[in-house]
N, C-alpha and C positions, 0 to 999 in steps of 0.2 A: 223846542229846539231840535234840530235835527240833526243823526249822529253823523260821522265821517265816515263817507263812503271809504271801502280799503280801494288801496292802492293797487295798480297792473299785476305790478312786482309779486305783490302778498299775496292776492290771487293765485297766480300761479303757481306758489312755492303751496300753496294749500291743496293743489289740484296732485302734484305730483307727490305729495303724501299719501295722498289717497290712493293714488296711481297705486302706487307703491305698496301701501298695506294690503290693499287687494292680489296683488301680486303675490306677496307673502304668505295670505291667508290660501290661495290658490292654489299651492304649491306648485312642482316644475311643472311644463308642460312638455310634451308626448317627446318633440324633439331632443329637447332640453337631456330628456332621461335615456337617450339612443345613444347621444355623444358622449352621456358621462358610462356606458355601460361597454362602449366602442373603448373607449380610454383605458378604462379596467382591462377588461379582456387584452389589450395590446400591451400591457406592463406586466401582466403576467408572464404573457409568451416571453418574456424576455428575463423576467427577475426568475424564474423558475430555475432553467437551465443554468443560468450564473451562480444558483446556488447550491445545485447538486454536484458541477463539478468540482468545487475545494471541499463537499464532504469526502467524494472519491480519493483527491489526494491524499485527506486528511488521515484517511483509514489507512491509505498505503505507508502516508511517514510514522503514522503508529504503529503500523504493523514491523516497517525496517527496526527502528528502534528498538523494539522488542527481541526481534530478530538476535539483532547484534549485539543487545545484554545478556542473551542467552550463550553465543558464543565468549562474549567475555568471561559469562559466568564458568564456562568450562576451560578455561586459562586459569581464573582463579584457585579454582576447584583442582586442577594438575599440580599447581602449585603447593597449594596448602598441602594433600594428601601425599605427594611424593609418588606421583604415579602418572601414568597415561588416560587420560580423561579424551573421549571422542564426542565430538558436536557432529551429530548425523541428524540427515534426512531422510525421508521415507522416500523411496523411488517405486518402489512396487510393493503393493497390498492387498492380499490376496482376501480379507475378509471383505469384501466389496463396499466398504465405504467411501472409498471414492477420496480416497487421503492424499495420495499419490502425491511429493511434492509441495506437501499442503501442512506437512506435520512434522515437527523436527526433537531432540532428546538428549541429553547428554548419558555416557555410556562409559564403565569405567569399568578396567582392564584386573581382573581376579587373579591371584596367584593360583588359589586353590583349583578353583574349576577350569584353570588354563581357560578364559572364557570374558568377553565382554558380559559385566550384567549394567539395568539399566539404574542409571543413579537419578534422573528427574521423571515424571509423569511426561506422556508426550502435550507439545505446545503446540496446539493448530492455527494456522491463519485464520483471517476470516473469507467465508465464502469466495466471496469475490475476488481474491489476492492469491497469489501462487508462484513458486519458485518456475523462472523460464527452464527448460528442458533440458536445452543448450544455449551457451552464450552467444547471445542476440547481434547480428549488427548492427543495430539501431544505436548502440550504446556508444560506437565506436564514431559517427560524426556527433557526440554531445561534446559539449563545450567543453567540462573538463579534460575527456580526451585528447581535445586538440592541443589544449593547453599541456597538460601533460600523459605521454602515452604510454606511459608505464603504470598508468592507473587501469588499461584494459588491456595487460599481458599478463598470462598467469592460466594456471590451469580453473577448468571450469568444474566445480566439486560435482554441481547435482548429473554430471552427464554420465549417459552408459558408455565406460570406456574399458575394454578388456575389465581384470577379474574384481577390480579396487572395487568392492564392496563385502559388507556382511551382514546373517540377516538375524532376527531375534530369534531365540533360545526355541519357540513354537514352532520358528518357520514359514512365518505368516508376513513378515516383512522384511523386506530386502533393502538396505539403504547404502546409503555414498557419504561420505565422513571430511575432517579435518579431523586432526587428532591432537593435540596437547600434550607434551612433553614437563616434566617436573622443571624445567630450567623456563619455560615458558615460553618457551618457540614453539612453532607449528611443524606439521610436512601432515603431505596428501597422498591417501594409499602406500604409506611406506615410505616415504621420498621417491614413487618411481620415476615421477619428472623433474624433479624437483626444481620448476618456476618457484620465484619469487614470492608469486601473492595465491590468495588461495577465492576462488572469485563465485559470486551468488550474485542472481538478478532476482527483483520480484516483481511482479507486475501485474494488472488485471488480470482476470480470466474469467472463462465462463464453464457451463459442464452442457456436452453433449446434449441431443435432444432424447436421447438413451437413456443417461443420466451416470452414464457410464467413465469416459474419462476427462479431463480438463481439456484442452486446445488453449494455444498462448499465443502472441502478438507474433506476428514475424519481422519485417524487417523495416516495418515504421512503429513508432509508437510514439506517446504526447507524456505519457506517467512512467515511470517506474523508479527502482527503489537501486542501487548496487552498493553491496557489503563486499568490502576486501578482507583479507585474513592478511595481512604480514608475515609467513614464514620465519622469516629469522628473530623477527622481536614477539610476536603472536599479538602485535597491536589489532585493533578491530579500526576500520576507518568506511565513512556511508558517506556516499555520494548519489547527487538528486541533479535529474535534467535542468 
């Protein structure tokens, strides 16, 4: 007897098994591995940069927040002691590290030695993050501003203006202050202007190719950080583009 011939059908569904395992066993061919190498490459360029810019942000909301615990913590600190407690910044630092801007302290007012001494270790940014100079324009078309503009009126702490500052007990750094009152209000330099709010920007930066001093954004910018001081209540309030 003779057996049954298979079918067109079955034929072919056996051919393109075979097809098929060999393919498998073959693994890709030349082009095959160009497009999937083409593919890589192109999601890179693009998932890289997406991801480095919210670490940037990331460091600057960690760094404002930090910021502006440190100034609460020098309200607190006013308060509890019964005394005058100063949140400063380092403006000029003559040990060349390159601090400038970059380092801030709380500073509490001595009977005895008629004399600020320091009451915390200094707190630095990080590299990349830096108090701006002078208060930027850039800050002045963000959104909150528009909305309300009494969030960008106020004296600018970190800037060189006539004599408001003082410097450490060595002489080696010069800074620009808010200062804390026992009732827990603010004033700047003494109240000599006495605006409302007491005003910090932070924001990227980079150092010289010297290595010498920072350089800061001018009059665009995409990041940055603004801490207000409240004068009359000595609230702390942080606003983000």
């Amino acid at each position: 007897m003779f057996s049954k011939l298979p079918s067109r059908t079955h034929t072919s569904l056996i051919r393109s098994r075979k097809s098929l395992r060999c393919r498998l066993a073959g693994g890709y061919t030349m082009v095959e591995m160009l497009v999937v190498i083409s593919v890589v490459a192109l999601l890179s360029g693009i998932s890289i940069p997406a991801m480095q810019s919210p670490t940037g942000a990331a460091s600057l909301s960690t760094s404002a927040r930090e910021f502006s615990n440190l100034i609460t913590l020098a309200r607190s600190e006013a308060i509890a002691r019964h005394n005058v407690v100063r949140f400063a910044v380092a403006t000029d630092v003559k040990d060349g590290s390159n601090t400038q801007l970059r380092k801030a302290s709380l500073w509490e007012w001595n009977d005895e030695t008629q004399k600020y001494v320091q009451l915390t270790a200094w707190q630095k940014l990080p590299d990349g993050v830096a108090l701006e100079p002078v208060l930027p324009e850039y800050i002045r078309s963000a959104g909150y501003a528009q909305a309300d503009g009494a969030s960008v009126r106020g004296d600018y702490v970190a800037e060189e203006v006539g004599d408001s500052y003082f410097t450490s007990p060595d002489g080696e750094t010069r800074m620009r202050y808010v200062e804390f009152l026992p009732s827990g209000s603010a004033r700047i330099a003494d109240g000599a202007n006495g605006k409302r709010n007491a005003i910090f920007v932070l924001a990227p930066a980079s150092v010289n190719p010297d290595g010498s001093l920072l350089y800061h954004q001018g009059r665009e910018a995409a990041n940055w950080a603004q801490v207000n001081v409240d004068t009359l209540t000595g609230r702390v309030r942080l606003y983000r583009p």
